[in-house]
C-alpha positions as CSV (number, residue, x, y, z in Angstrom):
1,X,1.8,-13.3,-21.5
2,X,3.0,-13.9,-17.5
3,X,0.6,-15.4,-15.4
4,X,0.3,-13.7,-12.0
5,X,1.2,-16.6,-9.7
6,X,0.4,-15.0,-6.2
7,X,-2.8,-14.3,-5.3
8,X,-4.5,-11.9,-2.4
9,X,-6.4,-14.6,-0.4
10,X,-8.8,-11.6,1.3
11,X,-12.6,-12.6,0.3
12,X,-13.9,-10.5,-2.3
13,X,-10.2,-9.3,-3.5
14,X,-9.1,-11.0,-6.7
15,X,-5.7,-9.2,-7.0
16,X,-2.9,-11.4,-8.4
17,X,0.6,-10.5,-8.7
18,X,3.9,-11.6,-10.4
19,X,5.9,-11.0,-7.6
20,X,5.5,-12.2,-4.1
21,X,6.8,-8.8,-2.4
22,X,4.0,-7.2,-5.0
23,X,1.7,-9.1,-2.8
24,X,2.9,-8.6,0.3
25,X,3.1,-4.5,-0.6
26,X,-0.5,-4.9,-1.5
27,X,-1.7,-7.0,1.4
28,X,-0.6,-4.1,3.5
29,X,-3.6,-2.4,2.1
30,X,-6.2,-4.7,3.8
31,X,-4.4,-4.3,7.3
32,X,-6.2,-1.6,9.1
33,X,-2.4,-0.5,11.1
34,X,-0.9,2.0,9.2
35,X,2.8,3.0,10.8
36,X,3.7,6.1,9.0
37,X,2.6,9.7,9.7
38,X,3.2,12.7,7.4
39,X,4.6,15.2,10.0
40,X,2.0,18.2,8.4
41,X,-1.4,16.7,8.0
42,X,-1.1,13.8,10.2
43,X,-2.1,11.9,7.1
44,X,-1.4,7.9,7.8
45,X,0.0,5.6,5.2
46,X,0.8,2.2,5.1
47,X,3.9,2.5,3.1
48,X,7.1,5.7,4.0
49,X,6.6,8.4,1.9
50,X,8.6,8.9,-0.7
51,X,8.5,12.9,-0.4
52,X,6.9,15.4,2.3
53,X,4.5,17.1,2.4
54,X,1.7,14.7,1.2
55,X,0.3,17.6,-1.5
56,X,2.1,21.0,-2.3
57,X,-1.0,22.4,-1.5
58,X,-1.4,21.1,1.5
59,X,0.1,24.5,3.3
């Protein structure tokens, strides 16, 4: 087994990752600015969505 070499260094967080960009995608997650809006529930995300709307129901 791969030891995760990259570690989130929040306090109470013991994620670790294989991959550095792993990390950084997840560190996003502790970072209260989140840059992308779905344009039909104003939902905010910290990542682009990969499809719109957010939930088919959400008409």
């Amino acid at each position: 087994m791969v030891t995760p070499s990259f570690t989130c260094p929040e306090a109470n967080c013991n994620k670790s990752f294989l991959r550095k960009e792993h990390l950084n995608r997840h560190m996003r997650g502790h970072d209260p600015i989140r840059p992308f809006k779905c344009k039909d529930c104003e939902k905010t995300f910290t990542r682009r969505p990969v499809y719109s709307p957010v939930s088919q129901d959400a008409t």
